[in-house]
C-alpha positions in Angstrom: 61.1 76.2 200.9 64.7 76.2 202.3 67.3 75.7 200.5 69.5 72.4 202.2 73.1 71.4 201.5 72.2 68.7 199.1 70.3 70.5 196.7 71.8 72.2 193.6 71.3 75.9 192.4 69.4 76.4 189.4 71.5 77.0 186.0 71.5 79.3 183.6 70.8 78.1 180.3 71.6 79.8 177.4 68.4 80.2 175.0 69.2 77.5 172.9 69.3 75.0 175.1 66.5 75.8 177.5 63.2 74.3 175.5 65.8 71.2 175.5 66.3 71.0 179.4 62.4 71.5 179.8 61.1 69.0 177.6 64.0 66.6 179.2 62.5 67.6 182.2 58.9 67.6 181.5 58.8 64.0 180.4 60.1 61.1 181.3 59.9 59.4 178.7 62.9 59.7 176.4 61.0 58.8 173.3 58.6 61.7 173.7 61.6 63.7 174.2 63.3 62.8 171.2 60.0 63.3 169.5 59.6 67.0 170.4 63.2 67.8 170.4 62.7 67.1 166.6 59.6 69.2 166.5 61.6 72.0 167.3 64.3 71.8 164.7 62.1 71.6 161.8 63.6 72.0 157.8 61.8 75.1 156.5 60.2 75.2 153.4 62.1 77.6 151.6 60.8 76.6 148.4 57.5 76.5 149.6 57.7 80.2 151.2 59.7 81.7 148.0 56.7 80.8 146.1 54.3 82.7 148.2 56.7 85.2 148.5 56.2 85.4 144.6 52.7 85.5 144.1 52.6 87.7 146.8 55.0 90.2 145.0 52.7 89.7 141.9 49.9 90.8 143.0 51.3 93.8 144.2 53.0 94.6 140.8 49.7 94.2 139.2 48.5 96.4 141.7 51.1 99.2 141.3 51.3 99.0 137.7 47.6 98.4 136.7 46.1 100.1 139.3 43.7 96.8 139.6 42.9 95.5 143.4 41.5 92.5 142.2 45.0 91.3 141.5 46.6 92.6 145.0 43.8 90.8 146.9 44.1 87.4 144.9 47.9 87.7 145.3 47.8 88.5 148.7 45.3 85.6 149.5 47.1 82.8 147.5 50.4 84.1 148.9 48.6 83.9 152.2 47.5 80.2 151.8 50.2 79.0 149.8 52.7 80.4 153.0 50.5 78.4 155.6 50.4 75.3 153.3 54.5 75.8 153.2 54.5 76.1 157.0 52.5 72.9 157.5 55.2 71.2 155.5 57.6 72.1 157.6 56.3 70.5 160.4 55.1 67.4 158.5 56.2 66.7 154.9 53.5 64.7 154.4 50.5 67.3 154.8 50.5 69.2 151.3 46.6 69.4 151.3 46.9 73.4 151.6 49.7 73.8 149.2 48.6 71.4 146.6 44.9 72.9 146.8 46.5 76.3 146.4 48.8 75.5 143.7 46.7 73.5 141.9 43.5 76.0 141.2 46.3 78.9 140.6 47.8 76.6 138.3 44.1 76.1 136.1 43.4 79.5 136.2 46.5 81.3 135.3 46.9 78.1 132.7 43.3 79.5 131.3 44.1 82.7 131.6 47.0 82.0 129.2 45.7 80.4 127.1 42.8 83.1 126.4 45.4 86.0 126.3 48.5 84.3 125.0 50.8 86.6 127.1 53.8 84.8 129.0 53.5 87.8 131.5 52.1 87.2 134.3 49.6 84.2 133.5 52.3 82.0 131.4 54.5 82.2 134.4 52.4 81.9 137.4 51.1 78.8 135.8 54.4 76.9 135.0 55.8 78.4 138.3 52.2 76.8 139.6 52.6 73.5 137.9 55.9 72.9 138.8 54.8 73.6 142.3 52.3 70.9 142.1 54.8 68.1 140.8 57.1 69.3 143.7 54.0 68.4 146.0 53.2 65.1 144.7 57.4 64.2 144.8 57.2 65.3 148.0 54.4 62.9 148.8 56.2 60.1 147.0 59.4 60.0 148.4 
């Protein structure tokens, strides 16, 4: 295709700004626009991924201190869901099925597990850090 007089020469957009001038572009529609434009900048759940991050880490200090694999792989797989359940909040506040699922059985069994052994480390503390996750979940789906 030729290039005529009238047309204008492509611009260079910095990164930032290019998903912006292709969903203006892709739609016409400036409601759908608005709609993914906010899609894009979403509010992280840093609360959300810090407590992943930190039964994560505990299971891994169980591991390396105990020796016991059982702890590393239900650390790594709570950390795991926990982290998706804290991504799917970022996206939408309202969807806390993952995270309050997660939270929630981590709280009953470490809340059981201190109450057999009467330790505060790790059980006492992965289930208040577990139940307070849970309240956080449901004031999330209050508000």
């Amino acid at each position: 295709m030729r290039r005529t007089k009238d047309m204008k020469r492509p611009r260079h957009f910095p990164a930032s700004q290019t998903t912006r001038v292709l969903l203006f572009t892709c739609f016409d529609s400036s409601q759908h626009y608005l709609y993914l434009n906010q899609s894009i900048k979403m509010a992280v759940d840093w609360i959300g991924f810090g407590y992943a991050l930190a039964i994560a880490f505990g299971g891994y200090m169980g591991y390396s201190r105990k020796g016991s694999t059982m702890s590393l792989m239900a650390g790594l797989v709570f950390g795991g869901f926990s982290a998706y359940g804290a991504y799917n909040i970022s996206f939408d506040p309202k969807d806390i099925k993952v995270s309050l699922l997660t939270a929630g059985a981590l709280s009953l069994v470490m809340g059981m597990r201190y109450k057999k052994s009467g330790k505060i480390l790790p059980a006492g503390i992965m289930s208040g850090l577990s139940l307070l996750m849970v309240f956080r979940l449901l004031l999330l789906l209050m508000v």
